[in-house]
C-alpha positions in Angstrom: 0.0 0.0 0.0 1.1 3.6 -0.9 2.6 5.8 1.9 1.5 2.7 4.4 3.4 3.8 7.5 2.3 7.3 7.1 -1.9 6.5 6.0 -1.5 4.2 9.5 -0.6 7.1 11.6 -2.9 8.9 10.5 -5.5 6.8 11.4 -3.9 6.6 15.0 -4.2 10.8 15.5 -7.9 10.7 14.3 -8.2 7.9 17.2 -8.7 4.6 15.4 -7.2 1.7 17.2 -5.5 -1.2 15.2 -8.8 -3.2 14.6 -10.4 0.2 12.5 -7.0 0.8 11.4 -6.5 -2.7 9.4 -10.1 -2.2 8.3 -9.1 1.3 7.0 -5.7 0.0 5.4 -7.8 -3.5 3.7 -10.3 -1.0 1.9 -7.6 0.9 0.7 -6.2 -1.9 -0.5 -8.9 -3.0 -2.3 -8.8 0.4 -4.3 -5.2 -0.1 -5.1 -6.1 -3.4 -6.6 -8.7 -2.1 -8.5 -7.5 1.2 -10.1 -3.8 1.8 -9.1 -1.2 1.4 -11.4 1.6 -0.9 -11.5 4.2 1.4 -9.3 1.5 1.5 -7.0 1.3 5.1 -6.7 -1.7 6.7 -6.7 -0.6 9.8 -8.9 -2.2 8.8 -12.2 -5.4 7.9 -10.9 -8.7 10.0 -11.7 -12.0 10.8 -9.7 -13.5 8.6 -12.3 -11.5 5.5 -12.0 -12.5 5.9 -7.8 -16.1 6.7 -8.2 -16.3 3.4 -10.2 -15.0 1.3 -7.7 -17.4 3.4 -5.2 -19.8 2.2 -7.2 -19.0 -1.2 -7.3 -18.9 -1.4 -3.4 -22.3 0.5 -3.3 -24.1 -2.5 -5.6 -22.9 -5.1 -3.6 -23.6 -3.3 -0.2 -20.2 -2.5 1.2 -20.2 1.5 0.6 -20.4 2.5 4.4 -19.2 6.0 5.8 -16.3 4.2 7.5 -15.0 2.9 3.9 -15.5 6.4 2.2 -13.8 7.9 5.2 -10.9 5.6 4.6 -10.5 6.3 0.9 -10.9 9.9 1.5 -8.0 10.1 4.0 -5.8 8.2 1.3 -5.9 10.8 -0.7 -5.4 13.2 1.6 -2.4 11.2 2.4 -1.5 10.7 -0.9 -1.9 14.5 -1.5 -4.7 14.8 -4.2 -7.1 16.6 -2.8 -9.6 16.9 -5.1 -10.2 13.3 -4.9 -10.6 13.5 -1.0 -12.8 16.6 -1.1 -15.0 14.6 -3.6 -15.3 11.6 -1.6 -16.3 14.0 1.5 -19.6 14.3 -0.8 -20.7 11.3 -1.0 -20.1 11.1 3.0 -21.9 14.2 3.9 -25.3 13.1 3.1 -26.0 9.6 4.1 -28.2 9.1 6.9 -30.0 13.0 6.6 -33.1 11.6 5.3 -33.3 9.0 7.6 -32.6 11.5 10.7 -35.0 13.7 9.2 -38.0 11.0 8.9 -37.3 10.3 12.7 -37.9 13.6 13.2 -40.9 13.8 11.9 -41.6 10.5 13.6 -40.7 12.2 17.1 -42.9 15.2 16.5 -46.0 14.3 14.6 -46.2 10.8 14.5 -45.8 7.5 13.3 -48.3 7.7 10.8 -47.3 10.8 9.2 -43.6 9.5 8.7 -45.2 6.7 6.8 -47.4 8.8 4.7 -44.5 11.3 3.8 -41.5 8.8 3.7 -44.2 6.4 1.3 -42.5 8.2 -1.9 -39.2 8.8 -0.8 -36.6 6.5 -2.1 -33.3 7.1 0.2 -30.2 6.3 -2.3 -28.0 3.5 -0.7 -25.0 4.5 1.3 -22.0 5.0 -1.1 -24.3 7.1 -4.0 -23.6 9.8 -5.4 -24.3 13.3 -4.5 -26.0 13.8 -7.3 -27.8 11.0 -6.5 -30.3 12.7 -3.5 -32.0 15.6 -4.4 -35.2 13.5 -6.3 -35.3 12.2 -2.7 -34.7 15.2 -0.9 -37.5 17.0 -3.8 -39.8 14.4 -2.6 -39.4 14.5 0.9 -39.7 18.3 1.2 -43.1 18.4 -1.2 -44.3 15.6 0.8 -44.1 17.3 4.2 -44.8 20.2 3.0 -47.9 19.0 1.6 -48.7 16.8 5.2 -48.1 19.7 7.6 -47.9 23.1 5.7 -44.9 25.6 5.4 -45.0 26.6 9.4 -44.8 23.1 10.6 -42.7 21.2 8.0 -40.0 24.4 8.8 -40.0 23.2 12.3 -39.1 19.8 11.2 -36.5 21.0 9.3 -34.8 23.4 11.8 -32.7 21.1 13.8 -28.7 19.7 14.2 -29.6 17.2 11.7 -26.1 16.1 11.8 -25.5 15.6 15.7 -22.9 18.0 16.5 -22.3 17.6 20.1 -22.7 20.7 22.2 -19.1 20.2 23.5 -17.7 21.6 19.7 -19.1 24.6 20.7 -18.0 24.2 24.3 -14.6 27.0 24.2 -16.9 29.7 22.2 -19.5 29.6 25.0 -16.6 30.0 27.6 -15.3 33.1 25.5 -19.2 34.7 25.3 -18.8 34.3 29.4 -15.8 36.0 29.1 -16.8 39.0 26.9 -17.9 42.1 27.6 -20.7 41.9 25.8 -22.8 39.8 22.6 -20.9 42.6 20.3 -17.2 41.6 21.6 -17.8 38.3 21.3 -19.1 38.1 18.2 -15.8 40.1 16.8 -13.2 37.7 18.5 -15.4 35.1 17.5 -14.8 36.4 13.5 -11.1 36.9 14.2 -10.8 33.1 15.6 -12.4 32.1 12.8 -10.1 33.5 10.1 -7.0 32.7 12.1 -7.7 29.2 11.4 -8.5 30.3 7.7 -5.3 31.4 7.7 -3.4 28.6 9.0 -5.2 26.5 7.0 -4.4 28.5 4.0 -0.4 28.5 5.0 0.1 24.9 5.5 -2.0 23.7 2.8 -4.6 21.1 4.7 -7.8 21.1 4.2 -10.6 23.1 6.5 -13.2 20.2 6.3 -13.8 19.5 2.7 -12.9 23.1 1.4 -9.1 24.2 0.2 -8.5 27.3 1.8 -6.5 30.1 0.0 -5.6 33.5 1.2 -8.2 34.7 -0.9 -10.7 33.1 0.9 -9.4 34.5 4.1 -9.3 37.7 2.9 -12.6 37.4 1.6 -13.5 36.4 5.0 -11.7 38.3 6.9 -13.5 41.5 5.0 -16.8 40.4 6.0 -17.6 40.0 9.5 -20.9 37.8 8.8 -19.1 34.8 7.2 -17.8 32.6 9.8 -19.1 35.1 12.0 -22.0 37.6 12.7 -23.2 41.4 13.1 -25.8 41.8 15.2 -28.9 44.1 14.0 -30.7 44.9 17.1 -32.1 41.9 18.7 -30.9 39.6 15.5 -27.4 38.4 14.7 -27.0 37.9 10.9 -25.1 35.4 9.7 -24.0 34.4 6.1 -22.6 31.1 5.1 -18.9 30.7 3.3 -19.7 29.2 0.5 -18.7 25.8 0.3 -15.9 25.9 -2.3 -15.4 29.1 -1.7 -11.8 29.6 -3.9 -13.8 28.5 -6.9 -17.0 30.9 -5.8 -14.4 33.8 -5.9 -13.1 33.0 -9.4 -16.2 32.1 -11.1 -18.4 35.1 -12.6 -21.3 33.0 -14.0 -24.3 33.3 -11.3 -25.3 29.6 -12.0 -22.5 27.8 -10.8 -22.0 30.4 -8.0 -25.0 29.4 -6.2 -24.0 25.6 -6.9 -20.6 26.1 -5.2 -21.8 28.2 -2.5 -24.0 25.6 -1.9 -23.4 23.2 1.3 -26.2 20.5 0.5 -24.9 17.3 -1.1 -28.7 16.5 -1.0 -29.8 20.1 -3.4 -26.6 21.2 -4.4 -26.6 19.5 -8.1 -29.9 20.3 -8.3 -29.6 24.0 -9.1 -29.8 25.3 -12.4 -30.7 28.9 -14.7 -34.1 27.9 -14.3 -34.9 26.8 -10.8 -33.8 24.5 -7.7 -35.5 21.2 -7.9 -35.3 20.7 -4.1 -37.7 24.1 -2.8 -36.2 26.4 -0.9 -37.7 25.4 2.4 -34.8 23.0 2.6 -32.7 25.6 4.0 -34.2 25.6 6.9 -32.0 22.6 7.9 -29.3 24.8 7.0 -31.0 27.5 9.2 -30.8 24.5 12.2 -27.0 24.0 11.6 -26.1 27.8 11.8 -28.2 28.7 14.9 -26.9 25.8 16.7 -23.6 27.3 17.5 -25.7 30.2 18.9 -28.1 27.8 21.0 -24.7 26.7 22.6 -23.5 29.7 23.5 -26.7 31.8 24.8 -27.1 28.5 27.4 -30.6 27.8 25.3 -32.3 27.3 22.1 -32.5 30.1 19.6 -35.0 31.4 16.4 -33.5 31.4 13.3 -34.9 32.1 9.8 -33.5 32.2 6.3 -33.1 35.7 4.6 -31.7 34.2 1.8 -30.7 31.0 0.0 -29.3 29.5 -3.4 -32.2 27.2 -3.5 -34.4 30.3 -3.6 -32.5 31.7 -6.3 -30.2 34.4 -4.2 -26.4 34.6 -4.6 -25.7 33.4 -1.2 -27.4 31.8 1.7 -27.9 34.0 5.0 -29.5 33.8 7.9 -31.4 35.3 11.2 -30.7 34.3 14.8 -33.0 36.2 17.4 -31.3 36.8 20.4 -32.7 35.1 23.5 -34.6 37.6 26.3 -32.6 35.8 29.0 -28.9 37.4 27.8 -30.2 40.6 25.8 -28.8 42.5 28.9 -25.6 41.6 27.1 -26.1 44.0 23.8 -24.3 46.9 24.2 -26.4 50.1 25.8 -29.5 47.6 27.2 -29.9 48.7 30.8 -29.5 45.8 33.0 -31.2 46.8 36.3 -28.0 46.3 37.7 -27.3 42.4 36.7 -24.0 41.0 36.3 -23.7 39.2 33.1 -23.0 36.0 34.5 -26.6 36.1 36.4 -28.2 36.1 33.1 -26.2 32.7 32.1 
């Protein structure tokens, strides 16, 4: 296997034991067999040649997130990139549907997942991106049509994805420690771009998005991305776009919105004419940004879309009401004399 020694450590800093780790090393393995070429160096090989053999695994069933995980830290290994960030795609989506049709479960009712899940069929883990957004179409029109806008929203607004409070854990401690919602919300920003930037220095990858000092700058220059400005009792917030050196090069509108687009499940789905997935989608984006905010503020928060790519605007954007329990914490509120921390 290519770079062996090195993939294996790897895999023992993202805190795999040896059991995971063989498993990891065997599916590479199986790759190299397939579609490496005889000097066994991956160098030569395209996206093409691994989505086939992705495919392969997906028809007979063995396409799980742990395999695509292992492929797509090969490549980061291997240093191709583009190969990794791709395979990151196919990750991102599996199990949304699912989580989301639980959901629904949880908050309406048995019968009602049936009814709305009846015409949904959820592509088999190892698909495509390009693969979900029928489903995702489906799902969304079907709710929609079950519950109405109000409550299918509701559905949609949540950590569909399971981030654990405890990522957000240090920026809560820093909001305890600032002056005020305003001050944290500017260190906030200027953590955020310092880890644009040291991303951008040594070259890794920030998720699944190459990071150039162009897109720090471009960050950097606009305190809602990776960040917020508050508007009274609102903090707005817009998204970086998810391949956001491309985004910055590109002039045609089109495939703007598709790379500022975060949603293996809608992204592909975007074209001159409309979004096949509607635009009430985004409120599961809206659930992912005000979660770091729910965190922070010590309870859950409001959040609305102002804008989206699925709706046909340049970027996506979004509301978060501040809570009533720690508006004493905008700057010039009167308190009645409270310390912060007795608002926490």
């Amino acid at each position: 296997m290519y770079r062996e020694a090195e993939y294996r450590e790897r895999c023992r800093t993202r805190g795999l034991n040896a059991e995971a780790t063989d498993a990891a090393v065997a599916a590479v393995e199986a790759l190299e067999s397939d579609v490496i070429d005889r000097d066994g160096r991956p160098v030569s090989i395209s996206g093409t040649e691994v989505e086939r053999h992705i495919a392969s695994l997906t028809a007979r069933g063995e396409a799980g997130p742990s395999t695509i995980v292992a492929l797509a830290r090969y490549f980061v290994v291997a240093g191709l990139d583009a190969i990794a960030i791709r395979l990151l795609a196919y990750l991102s989506p599996i199990g949304v549907l699912p989580a989301m049709a639980e959901r629904l479960c949880m908050l309406e009712g048995e019968a009602v997942r049936n009814r709305v899940m009846a015409g949904v069929a959820v592509p088999a883990p190892g698909s495509p991106p390009e693969a979900y957004p029928p489903s995702t179409e489906a799902f969304v029109r079907a709710l929609e049509d079950e519950l109405g806008e109000a409550r299918a929203r509701l559905v949609l607004r949540w950590n569909v994805h399971g981030v654990p409070a405890e990522a957000f854990a240090e920026e809560r401690e820093h909001y305890i420690a600032a002056a005020s919602i305003d001050d944290w919300l500017v260190g906030f920003h200027q953590r955020q771009v310092a880890v644009l930037a040291r991303h951008a220095s040594d070259g890794t990858l920030w998720y699944e998005q190459k990071i150039t000092p162009r897109v720090v700058d471009y960050v950097r220059n606009r305190p809602e991305v990776l960040g917020g400005a508050r508007d009274g009792d609102r903090i707005l917030v817009t998204k970086i776009p998810y391949d956001p050196e491309r985004y910055l090069l590109t002039d045609d509108p089109v495939e703007k919105r598709r790379l500022a687009c975060h949603c293996p499940l809608a992204a592909s789905s975007i074209s001159a004419t409309d979004a096949g997935v509607p635009a009430i989608w985004c409120a599961c984006s809206a659930g992912y940004e005000k979660f770091l905010f729910d965190v922070v503020f010590g309870e859950e928060t409001e959040a609305e879309v102002l804008e989206s790519v699925l709706a046909g605007d340049g970027r996506c954007r979004f509301s978060i009401k501040i809570p009533a329990s720690v508006a004493a914490r905008i700057p010039g509120t009167k308190t009645g004399g409270a310390e912060p921390g007795a608002l926490l």
